[in-house]
C-alpha positions in Angstrom: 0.0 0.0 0.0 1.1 3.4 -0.8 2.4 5.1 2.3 0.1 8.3 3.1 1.5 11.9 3.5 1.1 13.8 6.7 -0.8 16.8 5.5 -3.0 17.3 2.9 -4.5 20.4 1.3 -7.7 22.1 1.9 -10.0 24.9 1.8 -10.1 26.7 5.7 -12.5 28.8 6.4 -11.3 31.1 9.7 -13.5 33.9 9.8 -17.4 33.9 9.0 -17.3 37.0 5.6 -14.2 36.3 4.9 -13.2 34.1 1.9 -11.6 30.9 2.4 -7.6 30.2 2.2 -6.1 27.4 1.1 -3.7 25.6 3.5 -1.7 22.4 4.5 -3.6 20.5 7.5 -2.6 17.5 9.1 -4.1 14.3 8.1 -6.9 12.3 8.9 -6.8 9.4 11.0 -9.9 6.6 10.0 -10.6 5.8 13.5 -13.4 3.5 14.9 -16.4 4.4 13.4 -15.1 6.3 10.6 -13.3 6.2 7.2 -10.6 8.2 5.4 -11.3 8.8 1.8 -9.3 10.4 -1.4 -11.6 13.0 -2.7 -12.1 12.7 -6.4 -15.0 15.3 -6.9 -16.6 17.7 -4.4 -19.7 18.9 -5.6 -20.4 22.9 -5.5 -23.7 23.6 -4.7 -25.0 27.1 -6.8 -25.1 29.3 -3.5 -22.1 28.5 -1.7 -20.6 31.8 -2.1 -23.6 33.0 -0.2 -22.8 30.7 2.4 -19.1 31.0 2.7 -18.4 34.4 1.4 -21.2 37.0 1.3 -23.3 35.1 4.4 -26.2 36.2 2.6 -27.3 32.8 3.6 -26.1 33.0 7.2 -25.6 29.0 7.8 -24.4 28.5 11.0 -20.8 26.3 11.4 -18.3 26.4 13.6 -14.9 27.9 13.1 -12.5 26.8 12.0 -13.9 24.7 9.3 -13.2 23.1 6.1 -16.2 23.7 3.7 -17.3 21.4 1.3 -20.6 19.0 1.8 -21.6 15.6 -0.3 -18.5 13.9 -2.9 -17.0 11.3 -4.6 -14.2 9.5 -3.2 -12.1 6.3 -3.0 -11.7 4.7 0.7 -7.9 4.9 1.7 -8.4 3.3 5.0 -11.4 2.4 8.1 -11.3 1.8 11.3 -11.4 -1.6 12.8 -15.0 -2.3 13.2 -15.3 -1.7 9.4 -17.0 -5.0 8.1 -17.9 -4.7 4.7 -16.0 -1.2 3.6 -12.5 -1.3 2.2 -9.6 0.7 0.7 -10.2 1.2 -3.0 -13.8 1.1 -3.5 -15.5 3.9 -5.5 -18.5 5.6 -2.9 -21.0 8.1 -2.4 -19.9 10.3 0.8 -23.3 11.4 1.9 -22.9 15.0 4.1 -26.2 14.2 6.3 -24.4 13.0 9.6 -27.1 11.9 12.3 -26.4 11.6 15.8 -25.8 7.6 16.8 -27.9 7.9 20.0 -30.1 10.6 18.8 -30.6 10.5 15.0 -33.0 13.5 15.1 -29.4 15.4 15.8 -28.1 15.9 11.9 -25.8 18.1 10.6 -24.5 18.9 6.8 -21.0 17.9 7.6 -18.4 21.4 6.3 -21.9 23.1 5.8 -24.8 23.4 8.6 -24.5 22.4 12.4 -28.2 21.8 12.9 -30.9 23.5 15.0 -30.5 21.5 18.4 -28.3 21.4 21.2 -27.5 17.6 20.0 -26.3 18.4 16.5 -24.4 21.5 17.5 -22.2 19.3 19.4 -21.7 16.7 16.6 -20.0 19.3 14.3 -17.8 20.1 17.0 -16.4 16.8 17.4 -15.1 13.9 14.7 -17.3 15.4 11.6 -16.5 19.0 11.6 -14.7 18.9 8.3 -15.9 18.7 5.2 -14.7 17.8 1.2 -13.2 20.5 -0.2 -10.3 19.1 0.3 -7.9 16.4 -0.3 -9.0 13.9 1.9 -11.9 13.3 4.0 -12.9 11.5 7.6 -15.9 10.3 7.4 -18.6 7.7 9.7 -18.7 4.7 7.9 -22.2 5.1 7.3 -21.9 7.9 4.9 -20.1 6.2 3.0 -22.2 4.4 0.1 -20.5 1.7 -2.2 -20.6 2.6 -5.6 -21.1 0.1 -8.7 -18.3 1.2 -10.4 -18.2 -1.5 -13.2 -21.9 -1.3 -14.0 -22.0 3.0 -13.4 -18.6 3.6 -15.4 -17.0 0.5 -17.4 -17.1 0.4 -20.8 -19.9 -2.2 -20.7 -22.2 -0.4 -18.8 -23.5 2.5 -18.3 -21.0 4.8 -19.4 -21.0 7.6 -17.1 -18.1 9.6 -16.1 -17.2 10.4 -12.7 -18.0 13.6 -12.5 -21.5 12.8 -13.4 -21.9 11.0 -10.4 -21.8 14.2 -8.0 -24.9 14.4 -9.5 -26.6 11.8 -7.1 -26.4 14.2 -4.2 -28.2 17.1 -5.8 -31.1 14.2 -6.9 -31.2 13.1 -3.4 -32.9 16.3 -1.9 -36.4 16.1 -3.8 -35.6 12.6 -3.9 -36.4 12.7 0.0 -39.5 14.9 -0.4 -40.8 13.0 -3.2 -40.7 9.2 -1.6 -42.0 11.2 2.0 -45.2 12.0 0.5 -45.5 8.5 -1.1 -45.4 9.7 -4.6 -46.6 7.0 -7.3 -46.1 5.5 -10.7 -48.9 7.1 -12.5 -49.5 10.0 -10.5 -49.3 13.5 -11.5 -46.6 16.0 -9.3 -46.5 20.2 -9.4 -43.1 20.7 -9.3 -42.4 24.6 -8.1 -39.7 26.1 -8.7 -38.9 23.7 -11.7 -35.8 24.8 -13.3 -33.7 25.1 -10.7 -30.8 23.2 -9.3 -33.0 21.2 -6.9 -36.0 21.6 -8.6 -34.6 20.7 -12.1 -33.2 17.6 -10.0 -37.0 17.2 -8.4 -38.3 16.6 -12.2 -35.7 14.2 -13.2 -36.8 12.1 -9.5 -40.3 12.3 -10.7 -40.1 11.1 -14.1 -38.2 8.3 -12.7 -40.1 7.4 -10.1 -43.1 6.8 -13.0 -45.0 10.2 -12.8 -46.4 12.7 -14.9 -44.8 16.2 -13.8 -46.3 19.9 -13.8 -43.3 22.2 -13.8 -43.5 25.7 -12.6 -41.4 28.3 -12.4 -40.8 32.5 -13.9 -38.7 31.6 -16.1 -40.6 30.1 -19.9 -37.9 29.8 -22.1 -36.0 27.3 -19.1 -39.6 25.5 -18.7 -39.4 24.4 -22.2 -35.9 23.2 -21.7 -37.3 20.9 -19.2 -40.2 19.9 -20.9 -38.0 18.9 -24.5 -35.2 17.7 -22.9 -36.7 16.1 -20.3 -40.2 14.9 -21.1 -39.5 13.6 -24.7 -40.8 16.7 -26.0 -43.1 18.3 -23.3 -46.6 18.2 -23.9 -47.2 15.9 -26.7 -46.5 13.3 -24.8 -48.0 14.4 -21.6 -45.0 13.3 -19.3 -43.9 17.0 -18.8 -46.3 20.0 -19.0 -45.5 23.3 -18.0 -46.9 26.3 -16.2 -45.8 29.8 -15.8 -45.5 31.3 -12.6 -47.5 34.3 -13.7 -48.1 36.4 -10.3 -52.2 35.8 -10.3 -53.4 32.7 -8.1 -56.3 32.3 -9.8 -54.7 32.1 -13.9 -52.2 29.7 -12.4 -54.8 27.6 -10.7 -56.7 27.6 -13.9 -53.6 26.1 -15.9 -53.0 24.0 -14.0 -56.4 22.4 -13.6 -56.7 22.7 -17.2 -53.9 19.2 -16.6 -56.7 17.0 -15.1 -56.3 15.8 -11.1 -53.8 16.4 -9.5 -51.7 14.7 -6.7 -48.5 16.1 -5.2 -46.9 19.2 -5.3 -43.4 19.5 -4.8 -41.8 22.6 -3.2 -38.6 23.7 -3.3 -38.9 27.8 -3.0 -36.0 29.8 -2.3 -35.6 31.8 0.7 -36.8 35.4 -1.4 -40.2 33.5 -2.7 -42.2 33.6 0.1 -44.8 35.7 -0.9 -44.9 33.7 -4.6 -48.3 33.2 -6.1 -47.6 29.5 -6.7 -47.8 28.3 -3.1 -51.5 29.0 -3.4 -52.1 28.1 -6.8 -50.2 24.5 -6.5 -52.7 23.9 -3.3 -55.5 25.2 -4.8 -55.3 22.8 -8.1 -54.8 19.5 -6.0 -57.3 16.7 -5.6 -59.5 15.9 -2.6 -56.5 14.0 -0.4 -53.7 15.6 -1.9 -50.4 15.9 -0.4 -47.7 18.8 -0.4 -44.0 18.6 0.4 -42.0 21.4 1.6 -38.5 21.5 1.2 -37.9 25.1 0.2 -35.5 27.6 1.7 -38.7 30.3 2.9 -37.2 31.3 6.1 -40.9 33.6 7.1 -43.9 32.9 7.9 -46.1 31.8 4.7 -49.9 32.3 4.7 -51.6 29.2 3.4 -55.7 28.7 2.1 -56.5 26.8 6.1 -59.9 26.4 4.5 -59.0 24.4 1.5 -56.3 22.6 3.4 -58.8 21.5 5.8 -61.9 20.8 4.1 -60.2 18.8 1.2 -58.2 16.6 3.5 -54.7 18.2 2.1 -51.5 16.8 3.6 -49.1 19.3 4.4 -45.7 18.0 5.2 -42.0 19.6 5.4 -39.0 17.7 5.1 -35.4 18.4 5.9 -33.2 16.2 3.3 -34.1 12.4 3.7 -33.6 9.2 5.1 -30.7 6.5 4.9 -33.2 4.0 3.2 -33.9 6.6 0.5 -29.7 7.0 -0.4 -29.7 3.4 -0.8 -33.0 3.2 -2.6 -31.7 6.5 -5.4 -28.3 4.7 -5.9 -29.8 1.8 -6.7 -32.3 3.3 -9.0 -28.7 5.0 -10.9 -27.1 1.8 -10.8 -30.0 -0.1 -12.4 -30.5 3.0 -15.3 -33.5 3.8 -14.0 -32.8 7.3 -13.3 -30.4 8.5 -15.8 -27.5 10.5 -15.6 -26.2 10.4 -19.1 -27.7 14.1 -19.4 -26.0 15.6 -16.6 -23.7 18.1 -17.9 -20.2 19.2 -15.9 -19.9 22.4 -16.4 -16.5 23.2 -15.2 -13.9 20.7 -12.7 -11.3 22.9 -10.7 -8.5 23.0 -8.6 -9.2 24.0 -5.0 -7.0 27.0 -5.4 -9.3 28.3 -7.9 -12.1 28.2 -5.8 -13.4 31.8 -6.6 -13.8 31.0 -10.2 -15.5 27.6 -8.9 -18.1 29.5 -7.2 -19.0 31.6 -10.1 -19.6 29.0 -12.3 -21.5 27.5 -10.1 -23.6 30.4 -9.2 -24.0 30.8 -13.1 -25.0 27.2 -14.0 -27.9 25.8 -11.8 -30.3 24.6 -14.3 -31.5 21.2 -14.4 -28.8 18.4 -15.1 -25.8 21.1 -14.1 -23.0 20.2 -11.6 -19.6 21.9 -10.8 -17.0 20.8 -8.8 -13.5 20.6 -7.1 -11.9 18.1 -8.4 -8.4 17.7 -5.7 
């Protein structure tokens, strides 16, 4: 086995506003409980410069902290109760850490410390760090075995690596979508649709057998989705589309005008609170419907408490997902299910260039988009 350096280089975050520096930190040790893995790619997620830089989106973390949330990596070494991971394999490192005594204590490991006294002192311990960085410690139950044969050998499905960062951008709605027991054969609003979430939210649908509405400002993006997407849009009834148009009751109409309706999928950002299509989506669902919230609205939001109630509505937020639906996703990669032969890389960089990284980034969230450090 190759003999492993002492320090490796990372992103360091020592001061919230200020930009990130890049240094040479001492090494990880995989210790019980834990793995050390050779980052490959680090996705970016669109914002992060809102996080890290601007705090426009105030996140809290502790300092000092290596940034960097969800990659792909190869296992170096694990601790000694390891029994099926070893070094070499190809996985998923999933930045959702839960508490081992107290799972409703989660953080986003080099991203969010949580909201409870429990999680707050998770991040302060073993899983501070996170990926933007050479290597990465890890719990071993993060770390999600990847079919590299079958996802990137020449006889099978062909993807790259990079397109696998993808997986962690599919898992959010992913969550949302399975919560709300979406079906084969149902139909889903999908709000905002063209997105980086939301754009990943269509994709989950259509694989998961439904027929998506997809809303969002934005018309020319819309029929993007609907083309590239839904085989062509409307003609073939898989993807329709409907403008978020600022009047609850022409948005309610359109989207009626689609037949029943089942779900509705949100994934708002934090400035569209007061957005027309919270109503609308509610107002256009069946008797029984069900609603997921995932967005980023930080306020209050004022929802129809009459409609919700007399038409037996499910309302239901959700913060990321489950273990059970990581597994469940991966498998539905692995098995071409949901396809990632779309996804486009728009730009792999060095972790010195990190300012160009998060530009590109910020400039390329559509549906199917990823960016990434690539260490």
């Amino acid at each position: 086995m190759t003999s492993l350096p002492q320090t490796h280089r990372a992103l360091v975050l020592t001061q919230h506003g200020s930009p990130p520096t890049l240094h040479d930190i001492p090494l990880p040790t995989a210790t019980q409980g834990s793995a050390l893995v050779r980052i490959v790619h680090s996705s970016i997620i669109s914002y992060m410069s809102e996080v890290y830089v601007s705090r426009k989106r105030p996140y809290p973390y502790p300092l000092p902290l290596v940034p960097g949330t969800s990659a792909i990596g190869r296992i170096v070494s694990v601790g000694p109760d390891a029994t099926t991971l070893r070094p070499g394999q190809l996985v998923h490192i999933n930045c959702l850490i839960r508490g081992r005594d107290d799972p409703s204590a989660m953080i986003l490991q080099g991203l969010s410390e949580g909201f409870t006294d429990g999680s707050r002192k998770l991040i302060q311990g073993e899983w501070r760090d996170g990926t933007f960085a050479e290597y990465a410690k890890v719990p071993l139950e993060n770390c999600f075995v990847l079919d590299e044969a079958r996802l990137c050998g020449s006889g099978g499905l062909g993807y790259n690596y990079a397109q696998l960062t993808y997986i962690s951008a599919l898992l959010v709605p992913y969550g949302g979508l399975r919560d709300i027991g979406l079906q084969a054969g149902e139909t889903v609003i999908v709000a905002p649709a063209t997105g980086a979430f939301g754009g990943a939210a269509v994709m989950v649908a259509l694989a998961m057998g439904a027929r998506v509405i997809a809303m969002g400002r934005n018309v020319e993006k819309l029929k993007k989705v609907a083309n590239v997407y839904g085989g062509g849009g409307a003609s073939d009834g898989r993807v329709e589309i409907v403008p978020i148009m600022g009047d609850v009751q022409q948005e309610t109409a359109a989207l009626s005008a689609f037949g029943p309706v089942d779900a509705f999928f949100d994934i708002s950002p934090p400035e569209a609170g007061q957005s027309t299509h919270l109503k609308s989506a509610i107002a256009a669902l069946r008797h029984g419907g069900r609603v997921s919230m995932m967005g980023g609205i930080t306020g209050d939001v004022g929802f129809p408490y009459a409609q919700l109630m007399f038409r037996n509505i499910q309302l239901k937020g959700k913060w990321m997902y489950e273990r059970d639906d990581i597994v469940a996703l991966i498998q539905m990669v692995r098995l071409g299910v949901l396809k990632l032969d779309k996804v486009e890389v728009m730009g792999e960089f060095a972790l010195a260039d990190w300012e160009k990284a998060f530009e590109v980034a910020a400039q390329n969230a559509n549906i199917g988009q990823v960016t990434m450090f690539s260490p």
